[in-house]
N, C-alpha and C positions, 0 to 999 in steps of 0.2 A: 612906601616899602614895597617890595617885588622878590618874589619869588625866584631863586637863581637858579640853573639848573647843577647837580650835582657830580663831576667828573668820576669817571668811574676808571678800576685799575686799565692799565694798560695805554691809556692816555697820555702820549709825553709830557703834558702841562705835572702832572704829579711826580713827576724823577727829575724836575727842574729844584734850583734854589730859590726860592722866593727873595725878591728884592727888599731892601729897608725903605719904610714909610719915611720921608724926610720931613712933610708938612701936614699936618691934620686938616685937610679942608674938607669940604660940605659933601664933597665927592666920597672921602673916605668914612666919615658919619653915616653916609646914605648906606657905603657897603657894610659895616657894620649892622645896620638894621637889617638891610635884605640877609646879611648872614645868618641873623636871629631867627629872623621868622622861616628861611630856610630850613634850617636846623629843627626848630619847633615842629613847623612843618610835616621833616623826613622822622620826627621820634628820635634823633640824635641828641647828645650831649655836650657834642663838641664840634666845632667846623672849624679848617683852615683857608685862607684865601685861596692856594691853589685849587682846595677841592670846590671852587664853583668859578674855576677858569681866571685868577684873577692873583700877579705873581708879584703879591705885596705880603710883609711878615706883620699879618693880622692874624689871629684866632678867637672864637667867643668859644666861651665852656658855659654849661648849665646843668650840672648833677641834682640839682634839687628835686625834692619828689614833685611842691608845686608847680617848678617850671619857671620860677620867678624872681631867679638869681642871678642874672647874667655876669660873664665875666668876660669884657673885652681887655685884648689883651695889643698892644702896638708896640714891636719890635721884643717880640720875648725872648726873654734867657735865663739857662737856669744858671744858677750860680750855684747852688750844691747842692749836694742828694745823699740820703744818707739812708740803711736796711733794703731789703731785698723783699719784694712781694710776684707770687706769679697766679694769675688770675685770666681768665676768658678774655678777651679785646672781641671787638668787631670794629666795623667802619663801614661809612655810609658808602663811600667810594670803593669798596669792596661787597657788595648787599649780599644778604643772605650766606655768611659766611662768618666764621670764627675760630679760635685759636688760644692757645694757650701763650702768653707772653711773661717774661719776668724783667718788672719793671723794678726803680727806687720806691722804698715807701715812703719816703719823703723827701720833700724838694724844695728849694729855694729861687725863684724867679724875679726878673726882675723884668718891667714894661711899663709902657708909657700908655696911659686911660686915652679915654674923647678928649676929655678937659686938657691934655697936654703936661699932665704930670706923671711923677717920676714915682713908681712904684713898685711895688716887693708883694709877694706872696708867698707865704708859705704853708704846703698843702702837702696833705698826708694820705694813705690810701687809696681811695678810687679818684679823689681831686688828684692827687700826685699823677696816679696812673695816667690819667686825662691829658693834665698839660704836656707831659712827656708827650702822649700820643701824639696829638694837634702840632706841637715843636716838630717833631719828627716831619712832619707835614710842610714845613716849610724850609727844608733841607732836602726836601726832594726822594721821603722814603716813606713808606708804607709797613704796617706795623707785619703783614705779612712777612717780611723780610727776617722777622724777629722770630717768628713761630716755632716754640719748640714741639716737636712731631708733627703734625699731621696738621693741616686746616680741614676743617669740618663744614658739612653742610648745614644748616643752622634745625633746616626741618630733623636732621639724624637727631642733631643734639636733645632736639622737645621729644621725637620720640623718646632716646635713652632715659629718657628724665623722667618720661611718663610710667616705662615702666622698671624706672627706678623705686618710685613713688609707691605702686602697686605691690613693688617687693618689698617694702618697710611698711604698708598699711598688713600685708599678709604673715608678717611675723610680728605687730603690732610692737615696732619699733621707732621711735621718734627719737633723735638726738639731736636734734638740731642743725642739723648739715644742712649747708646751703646746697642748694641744687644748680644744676645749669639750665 
């Protein structure tokens, strides 16, 4: 396994379509790993084949808090989506940046594993979010494209946050709000 380097925007390899995998050989296993530990790596979730120079319709995702769930994905598609969620995105191939997006909150996919079988997912919330995102990624678009108002600089956001935080500990209120 080898470490890939991560395309960043502005790059033409990322406003490209990614090609279909036709054969699973030893070549595409290998990019699949280096995408993992890529990903692992960068603290990412999700990596597409363009974002590490390479214009095949592969994605891995990994939302798990241990880190220990990989999902490769060969020739993905969604088949259906169903509710509306809009939530923060970022992307490695965009660093230190972020946005508000409104993706499906859930989704139907269909792709082909390492092993060469024929498979379905269906993923809700931040998985949904994910695949969307990563899909996107091999149609040649960047979630920026999607951003409703503003992209943010990631350091603004942890300030806001910080003294968001400061203003709910000094009226000693807690309601459970997620933070950015």
């Amino acid at each position: 396994m080898a470490l890939r380097n991560i395309r960043k925007q502005g790059e033409e390899i990322l406003t490209k379509r990614a090609k279909e995998i036709k054969e699973i050989t030893p070549r595409i296993r290998d990019l699949a790993a280096d995408m993992l530990e890529t990903m692992y790596d960068a603290e990412g979730v999700g990596l597409a084949g363009p974002q590490v120079g390479i214009l095949k319709r592969i994605v891995v995702i990994d939302i798990s808090e241990e880190r220990d769930d990989p999902i490769i994905m060969i020739n993905p598609a969604i088949t259906s989506s169903d509710g509306t969620q809009t939530g923060w995105e970022g992307c490695l191939s965009v660093p230190g940046k972020s946005g508000q997006v409104t993706r499906p909150e859930r989704v139907t996919a269909t792709f082909t594993d390492l092993a060469g079988n024929e498979c379905e997912i269906e993923a809700e919330g931040f998985l949904a979010r994910a695949v969307c995102h990563e899909l996107d990624h091999l149609d040649g678009h960047l979630y920026v494209e999607k951003v409703e108002g503003r992209l943010y600089d990631n350091s603004e956001l942890q300030t806001q946050s910080e003294e968001d935080g400061e203003s709910d500990e000094e009226a000693g209120e807690d309601d459970g709000a997620v933070k950015r």
